[in-house]
ZABAVEX-97435 format. One line per field, with one value per residue (C-alpha): x negated, z negated, y negated. Coordinates in pm, 1 decimal, m for minus. Last residue first. Example, Ala and Ser with C-alpha at 12.3 -4.5 7.8 and 13.67 -1.06 7.14 Angstrom:
<nodes>
xx = m1367.0,m1230.0
zz = m714.0,m780.0
yy = 106.0,450.0
</nodes>
This chain:
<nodes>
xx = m406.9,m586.5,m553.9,m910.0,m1167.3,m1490.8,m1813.6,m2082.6,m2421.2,m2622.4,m2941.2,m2993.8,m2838.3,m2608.0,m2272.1,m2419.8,m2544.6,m2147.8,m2031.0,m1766.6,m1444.2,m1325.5,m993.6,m899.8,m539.9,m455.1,m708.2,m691.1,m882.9,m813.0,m1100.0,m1347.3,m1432.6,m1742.9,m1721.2,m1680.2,m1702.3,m1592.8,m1528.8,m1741.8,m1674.4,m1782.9,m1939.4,m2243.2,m2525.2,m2411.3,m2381.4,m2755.5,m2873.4,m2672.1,m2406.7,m2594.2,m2789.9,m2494.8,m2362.0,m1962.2,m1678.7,m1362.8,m1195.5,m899.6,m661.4,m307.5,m13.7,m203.3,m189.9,m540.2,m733.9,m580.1,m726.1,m1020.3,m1067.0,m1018.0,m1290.3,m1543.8,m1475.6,m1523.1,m1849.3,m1974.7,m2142.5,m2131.9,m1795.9,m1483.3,m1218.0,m1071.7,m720.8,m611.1,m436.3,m35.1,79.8,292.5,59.4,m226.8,13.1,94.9,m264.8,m285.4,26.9,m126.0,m463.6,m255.5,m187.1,m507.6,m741.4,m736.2,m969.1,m1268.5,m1267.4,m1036.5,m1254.7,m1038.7,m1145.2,m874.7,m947.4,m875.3,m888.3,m829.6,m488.6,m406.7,m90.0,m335.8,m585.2,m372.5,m179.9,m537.0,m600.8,m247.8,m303.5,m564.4,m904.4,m1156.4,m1488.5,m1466.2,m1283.6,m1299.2,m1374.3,m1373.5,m1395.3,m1665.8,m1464.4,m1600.0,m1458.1,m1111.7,m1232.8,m1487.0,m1197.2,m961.2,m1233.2,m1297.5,m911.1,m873.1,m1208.4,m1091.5,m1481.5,m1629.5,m2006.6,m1910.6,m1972.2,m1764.1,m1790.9,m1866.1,m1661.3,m1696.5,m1968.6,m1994.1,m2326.3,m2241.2,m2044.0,m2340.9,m2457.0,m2153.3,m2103.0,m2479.0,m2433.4,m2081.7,m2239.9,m2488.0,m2268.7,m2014.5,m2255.8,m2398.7,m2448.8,m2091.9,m2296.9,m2384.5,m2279.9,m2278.5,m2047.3,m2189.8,m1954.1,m2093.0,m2086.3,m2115.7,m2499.1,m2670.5,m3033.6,m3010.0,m2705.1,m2876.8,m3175.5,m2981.8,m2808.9,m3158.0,m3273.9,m3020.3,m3158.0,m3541.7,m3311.3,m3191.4,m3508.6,m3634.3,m3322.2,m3370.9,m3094.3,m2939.8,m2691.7,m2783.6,m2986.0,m3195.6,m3484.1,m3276.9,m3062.0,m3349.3,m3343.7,m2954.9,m2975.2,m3057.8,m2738.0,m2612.4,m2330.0,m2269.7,m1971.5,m1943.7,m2098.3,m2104.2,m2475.6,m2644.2,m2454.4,m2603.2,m2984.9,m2912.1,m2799.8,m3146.0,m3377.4,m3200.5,m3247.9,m3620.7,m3732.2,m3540.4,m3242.0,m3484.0,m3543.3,m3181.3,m3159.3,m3327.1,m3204.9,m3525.2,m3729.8,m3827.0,m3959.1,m4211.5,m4122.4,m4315.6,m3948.8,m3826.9,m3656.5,m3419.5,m3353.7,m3115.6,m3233.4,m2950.1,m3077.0,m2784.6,m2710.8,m2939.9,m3109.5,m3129.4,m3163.8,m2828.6,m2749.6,m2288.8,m2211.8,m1869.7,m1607.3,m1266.5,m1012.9,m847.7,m488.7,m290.4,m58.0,m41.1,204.9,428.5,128.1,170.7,19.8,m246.9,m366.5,m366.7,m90.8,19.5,230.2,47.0,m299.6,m167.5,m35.8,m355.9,m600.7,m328.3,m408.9,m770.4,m776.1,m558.8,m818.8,m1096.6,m939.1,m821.5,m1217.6,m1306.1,m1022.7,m1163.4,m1516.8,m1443.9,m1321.3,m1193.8,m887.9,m878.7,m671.2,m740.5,m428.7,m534.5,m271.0,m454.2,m431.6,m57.6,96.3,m150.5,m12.1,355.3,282.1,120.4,415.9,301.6,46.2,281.9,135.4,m35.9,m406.9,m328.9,m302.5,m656.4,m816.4,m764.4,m975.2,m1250.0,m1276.9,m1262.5,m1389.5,m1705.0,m1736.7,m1676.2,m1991.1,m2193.1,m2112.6,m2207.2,m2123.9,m1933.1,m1624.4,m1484.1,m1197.8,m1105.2,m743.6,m813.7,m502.0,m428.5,m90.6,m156.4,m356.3,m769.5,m832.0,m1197.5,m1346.5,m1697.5,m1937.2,m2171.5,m2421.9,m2653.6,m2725.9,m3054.1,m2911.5,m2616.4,m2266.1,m1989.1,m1677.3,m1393.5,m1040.4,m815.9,m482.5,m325.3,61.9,231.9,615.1
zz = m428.5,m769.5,m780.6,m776.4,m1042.2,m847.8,m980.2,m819.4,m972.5,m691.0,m689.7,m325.8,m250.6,29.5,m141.0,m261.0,88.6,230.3,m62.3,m269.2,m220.8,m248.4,m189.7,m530.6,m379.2,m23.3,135.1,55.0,m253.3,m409.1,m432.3,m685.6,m792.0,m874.1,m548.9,m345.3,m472.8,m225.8,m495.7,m373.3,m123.0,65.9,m271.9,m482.7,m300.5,m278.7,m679.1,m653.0,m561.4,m518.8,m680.4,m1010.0,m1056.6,m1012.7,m1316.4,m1318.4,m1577.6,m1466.3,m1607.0,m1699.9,m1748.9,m1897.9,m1647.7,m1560.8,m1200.9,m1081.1,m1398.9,m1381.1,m989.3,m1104.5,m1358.3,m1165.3,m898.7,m1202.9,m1324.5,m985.8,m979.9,m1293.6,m1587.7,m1722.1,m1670.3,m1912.9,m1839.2,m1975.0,m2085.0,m2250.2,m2590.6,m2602.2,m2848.7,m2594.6,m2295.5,m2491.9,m2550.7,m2164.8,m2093.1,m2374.2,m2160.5,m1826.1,m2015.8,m2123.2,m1778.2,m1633.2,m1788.0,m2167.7,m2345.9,m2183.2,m1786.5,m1828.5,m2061.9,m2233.2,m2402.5,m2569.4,m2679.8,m2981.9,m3164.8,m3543.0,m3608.7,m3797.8,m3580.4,m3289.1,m3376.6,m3513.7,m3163.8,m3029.2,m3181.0,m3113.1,m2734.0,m2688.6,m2690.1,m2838.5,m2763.0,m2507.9,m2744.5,m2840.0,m2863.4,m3122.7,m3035.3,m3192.1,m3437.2,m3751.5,m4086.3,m4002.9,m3720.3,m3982.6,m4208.3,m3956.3,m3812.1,m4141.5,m4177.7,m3844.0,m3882.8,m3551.3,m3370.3,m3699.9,m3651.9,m3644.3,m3336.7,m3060.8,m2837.7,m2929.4,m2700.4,m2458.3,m2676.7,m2666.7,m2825.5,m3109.2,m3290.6,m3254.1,m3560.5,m3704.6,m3492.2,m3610.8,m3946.1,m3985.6,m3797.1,m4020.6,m4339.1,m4132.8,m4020.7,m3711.8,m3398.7,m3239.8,m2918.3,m3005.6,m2670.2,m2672.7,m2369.2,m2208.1,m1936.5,m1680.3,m1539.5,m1890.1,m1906.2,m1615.2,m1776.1,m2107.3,m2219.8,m2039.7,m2315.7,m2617.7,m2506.0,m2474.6,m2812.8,m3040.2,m3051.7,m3149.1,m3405.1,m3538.5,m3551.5,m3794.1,m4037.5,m4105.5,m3990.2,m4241.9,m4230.4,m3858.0,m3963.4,m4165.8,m3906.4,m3622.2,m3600.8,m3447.9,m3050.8,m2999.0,m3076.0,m2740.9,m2597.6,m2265.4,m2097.9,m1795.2,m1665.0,m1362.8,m1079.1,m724.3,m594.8,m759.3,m1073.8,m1134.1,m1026.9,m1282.0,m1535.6,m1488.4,m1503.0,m1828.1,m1977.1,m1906.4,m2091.5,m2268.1,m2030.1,m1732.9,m1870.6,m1884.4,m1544.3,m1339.8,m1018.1,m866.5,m913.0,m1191.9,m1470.2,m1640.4,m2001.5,m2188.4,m2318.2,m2462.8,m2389.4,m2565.3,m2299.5,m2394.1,m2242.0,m2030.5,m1703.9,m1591.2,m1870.5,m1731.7,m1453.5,m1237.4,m1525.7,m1749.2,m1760.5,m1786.1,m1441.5,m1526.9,m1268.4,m1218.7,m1062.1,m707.9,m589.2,m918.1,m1069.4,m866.9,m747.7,m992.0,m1043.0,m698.5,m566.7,m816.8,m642.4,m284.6,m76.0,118.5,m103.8,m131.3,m126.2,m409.3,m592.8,m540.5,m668.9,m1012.0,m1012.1,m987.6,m1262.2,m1521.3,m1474.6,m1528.7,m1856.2,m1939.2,m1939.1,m2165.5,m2378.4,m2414.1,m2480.3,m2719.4,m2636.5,m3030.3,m3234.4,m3155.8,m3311.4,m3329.8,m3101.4,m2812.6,m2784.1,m2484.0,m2232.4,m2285.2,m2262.7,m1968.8,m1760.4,m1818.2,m1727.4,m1422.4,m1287.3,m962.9,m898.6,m965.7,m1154.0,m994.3,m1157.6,m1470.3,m1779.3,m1649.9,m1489.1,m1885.2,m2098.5,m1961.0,m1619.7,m1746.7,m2072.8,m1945.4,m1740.5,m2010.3,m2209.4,m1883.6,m1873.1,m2219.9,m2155.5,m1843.3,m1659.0,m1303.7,m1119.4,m712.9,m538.8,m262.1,m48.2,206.2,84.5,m177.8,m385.6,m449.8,m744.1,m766.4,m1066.7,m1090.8,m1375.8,m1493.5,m1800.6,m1639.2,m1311.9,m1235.6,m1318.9,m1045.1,m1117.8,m958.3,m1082.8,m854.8,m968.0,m692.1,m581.8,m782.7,m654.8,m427.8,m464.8
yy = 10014.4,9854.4,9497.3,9341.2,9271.3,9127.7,9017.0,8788.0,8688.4,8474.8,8506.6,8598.0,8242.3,8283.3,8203.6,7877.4,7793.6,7829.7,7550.8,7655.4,7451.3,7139.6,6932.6,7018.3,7153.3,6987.3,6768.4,6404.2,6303.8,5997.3,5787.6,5719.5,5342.3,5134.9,4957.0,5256.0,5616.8,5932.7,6213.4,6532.0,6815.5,7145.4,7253.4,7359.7,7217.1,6886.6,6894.6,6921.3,6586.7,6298.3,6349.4,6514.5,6177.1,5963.5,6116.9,6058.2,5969.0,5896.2,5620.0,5434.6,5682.5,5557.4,5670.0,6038.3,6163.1,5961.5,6060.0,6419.2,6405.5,6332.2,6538.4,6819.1,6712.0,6670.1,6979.5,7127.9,6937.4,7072.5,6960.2,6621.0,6590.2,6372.1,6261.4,5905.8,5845.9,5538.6,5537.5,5414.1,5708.9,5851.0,5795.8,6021.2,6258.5,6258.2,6294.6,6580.5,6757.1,6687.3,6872.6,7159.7,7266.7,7115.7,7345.7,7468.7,7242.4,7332.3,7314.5,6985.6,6807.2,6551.2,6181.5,5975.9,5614.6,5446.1,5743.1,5796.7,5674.9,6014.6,6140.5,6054.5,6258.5,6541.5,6512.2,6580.6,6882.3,7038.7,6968.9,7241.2,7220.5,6997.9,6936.8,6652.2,6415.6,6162.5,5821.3,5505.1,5172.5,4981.0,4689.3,4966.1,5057.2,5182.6,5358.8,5577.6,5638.5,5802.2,6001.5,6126.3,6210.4,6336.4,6567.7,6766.7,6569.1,6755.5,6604.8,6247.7,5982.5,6155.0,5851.8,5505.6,5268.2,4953.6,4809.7,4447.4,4426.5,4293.8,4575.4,4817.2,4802.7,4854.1,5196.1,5326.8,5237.2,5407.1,5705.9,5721.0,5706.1,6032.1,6261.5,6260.6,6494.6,6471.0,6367.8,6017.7,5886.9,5467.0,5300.6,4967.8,4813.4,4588.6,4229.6,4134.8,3989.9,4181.7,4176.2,4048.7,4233.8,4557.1,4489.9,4458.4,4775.8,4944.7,4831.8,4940.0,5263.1,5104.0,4911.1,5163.1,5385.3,5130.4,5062.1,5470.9,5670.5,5928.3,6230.2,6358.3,6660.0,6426.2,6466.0,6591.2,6258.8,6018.5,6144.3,6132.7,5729.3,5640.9,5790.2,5585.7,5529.8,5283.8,5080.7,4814.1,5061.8,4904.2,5016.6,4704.4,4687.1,5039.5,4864.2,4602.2,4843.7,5052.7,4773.7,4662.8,4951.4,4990.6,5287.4,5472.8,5400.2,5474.3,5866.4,5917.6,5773.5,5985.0,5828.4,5695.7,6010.3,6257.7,6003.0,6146.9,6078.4,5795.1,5643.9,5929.1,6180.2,6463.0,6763.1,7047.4,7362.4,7597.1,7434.5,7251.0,7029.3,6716.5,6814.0,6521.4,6290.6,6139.0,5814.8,5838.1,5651.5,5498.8,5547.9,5301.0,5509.8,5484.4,5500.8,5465.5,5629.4,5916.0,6239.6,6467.6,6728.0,6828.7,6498.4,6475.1,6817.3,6715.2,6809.2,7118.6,7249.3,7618.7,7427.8,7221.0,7508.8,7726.2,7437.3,7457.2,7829.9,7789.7,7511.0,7725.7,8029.0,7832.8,7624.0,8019.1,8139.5,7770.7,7908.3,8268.6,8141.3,7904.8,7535.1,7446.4,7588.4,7916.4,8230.1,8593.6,8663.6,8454.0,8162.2,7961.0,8264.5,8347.1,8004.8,7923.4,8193.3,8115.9,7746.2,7870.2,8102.2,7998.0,8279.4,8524.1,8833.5,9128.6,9069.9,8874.5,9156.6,9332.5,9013.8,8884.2,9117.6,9253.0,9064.4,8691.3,8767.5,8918.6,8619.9,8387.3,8528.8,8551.2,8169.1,8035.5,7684.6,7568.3,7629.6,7641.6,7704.0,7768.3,7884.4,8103.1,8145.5,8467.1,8499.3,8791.1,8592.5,8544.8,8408.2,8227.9,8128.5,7935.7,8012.6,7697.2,7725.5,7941.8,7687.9,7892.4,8206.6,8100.9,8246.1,8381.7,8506.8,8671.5,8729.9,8939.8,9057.8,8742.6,8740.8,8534.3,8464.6
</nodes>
């Protein structure tokens, strides 16, 4: 069986929340990962503690592997640095098992349910999470061309759904309310910075009607009473879902409470790792639909085993990236593997622009939906330009001869 000679990390100071994983084995294969947030941090966990106890084992053994990364003897219950290094790991070695099969990554998870998947365009700009600075707009922001979208929701909502109807999409997300929780530190929202939040999805309603799907973000920045007031507010507008609307996303009970006094559809969640998290969810009746980020809640190993949580307890599936494009590759083949997905989320901003310039391949959309990938593994790999940027952080731990 082939064994890991060699685990690579690269990473882009101009991209400093992404690090991409390659491992290297002894067949000649390169399986790829990739992770975001805090990426010299998982870097220095990559080589310092795991390339030590990984280099030399069977690449196929990926269950094994997982088991050991996502129980790190301190304890984790949410995507820190060692898990989001393991979600990597786990994606590289899953890109390997494909490649070693010959078929494309939903194929050697047990094969599709489905052929295409539905894609909502989440609004964000053309550097939205990419350059290490959180960005809150408004609506007098420069805009930064055509398909800076987090600007456009601010400002012209409806101008921005018809234009997403326009080119095929039939679901959209938006945050407006992100902007009003630092002044109470998310416990309070006045009835006047409601309604300006409330604005933009009256505004889509008017423009396009139903002929798409309006999701609310609010970013786990809000305390349960203003959540509450947010969600209600928001039952008229036809909301698809409200995503991660409290603080403490692995607040079951608070969750619980919040879905029992709202018609919005609860969501969740992108924060949490590990399967354990979201059977507490579930056990608590607190999600109506189940959101998973494969590059931070332990890679695809435990995600197949959230998705088939997620199936057990009758709650769709939807994966999450607003970060990478390996992430978003991984997601969606889960989305295409898993009996209950119903979306995969994109940012039409970061396909066209600098995504490109990351890797050999995207997801091919057509009339609002991404299809299946047909190249063995991922069916991408680092782009040649990326390799050659004199920028470029790259770190090798290799079997020692």
């Amino acid at each position: 069986m082939p064994a890991i000679t060699c685990l690579r990390t690269l990473r882009l100071p101009e991209r400093p929340g992404l690090v991409w994983v390659e491992l290297e084995t002894e067949d000649g294969r390169v399986g790829l990962g990739e992770t975001f947030r805090g990426a010299a941090a998982v870097e220095t966990v990559l080589h310092e503690e795991i390339a030590p106890w990984l280099l030399g084992r069977d690449a196929t053994h990926i269950e094994a592997v997982s088991r050991h990364l996502l129980n790190p003897y301190v304890g984790f219950n949410g995507s820190g640095a060692e898990i989001r290094a393991a979600s990597a790991i786990d994606i590289a070695l899953w890109d390997l098992a494909g490649q070693r099969q010959g078929v494309p990554l939903y194929v050697a998870l047990g094969g599709g349910a489905r052929v295409t998947v539905p894609v909502y365009n989440t609004c964000a700009g053309y550097a939205y999470n990419s350059g290490g600075v959180r960005r809150d707009i408004g609506a007098k922001d420069a805009s930064a061309g055509p398909y800076d979208d987090q600007v456009a929701f601010m400002r012209d909502a409806g101008a921005l759904a018809e234009s997403l109807v326009a080119e095929g999409y039939r679901a959209m997300k938006i945050w407006p309310f992100d902007t009003y929780a630092a002044a109470s530190g998310g416990q309070t929202i006045g009835l006047a910075d409601l309604k300006t939040g409330l604005a933009p999805f009256a505004r889509v309603r008017q423009a396009v009607g139903d002929r798409i799907e309006v999701m609310c973000e609010l970013h786990s920045l809000w305390g349960t009473h203003a959540a509450q007031r947010i969600c209600q507010a928001l039952e008229d507008y036809g909301v698809f879902w409200v995503e991660d609307p409290i603080s403490k996303m692995d607040d079951a009970r608070a969750l619980r409470d919040l879905r029992a006094r709202t018609r919005v559809p609860v969501c969740g969640s992108e924060t949490l790792a590990g399967v354990r998290a979201f059977r507490d969810l579930l056990a608590e009746d607190a999600l109506d639909v189940v959101m998973l980020d494969l590059a931070w809640c332990g890679g695809i190993t435990e995600g197949r085993k959230i998705a088939a949580l997620a199936q057990a307890y009758a709650k769709p599936l939807a994966p999450h990236d607003c970060t990478g494009p390996v992430t978003l590759m991984a997601g969606l083949h889960m989305a295409l593997h898993a009996s209950t997905a119903i979306y995969q989320e994109v940012v039409r901003a970061s396909l066209a622009t600098w995504y490109q310039d990351l890797v050999t391949h995207l997801p091919v959309l057509r009339d609002g939906h991404a299809l299946a990938p047909e190249a063995p593994g991922l069916g991408t790999a680092l782009h040649p330009s990326l390799r050659a940027q004199p920028s470029l952080v790259t770190r090798e731990s290799r079997v020692q001869a």
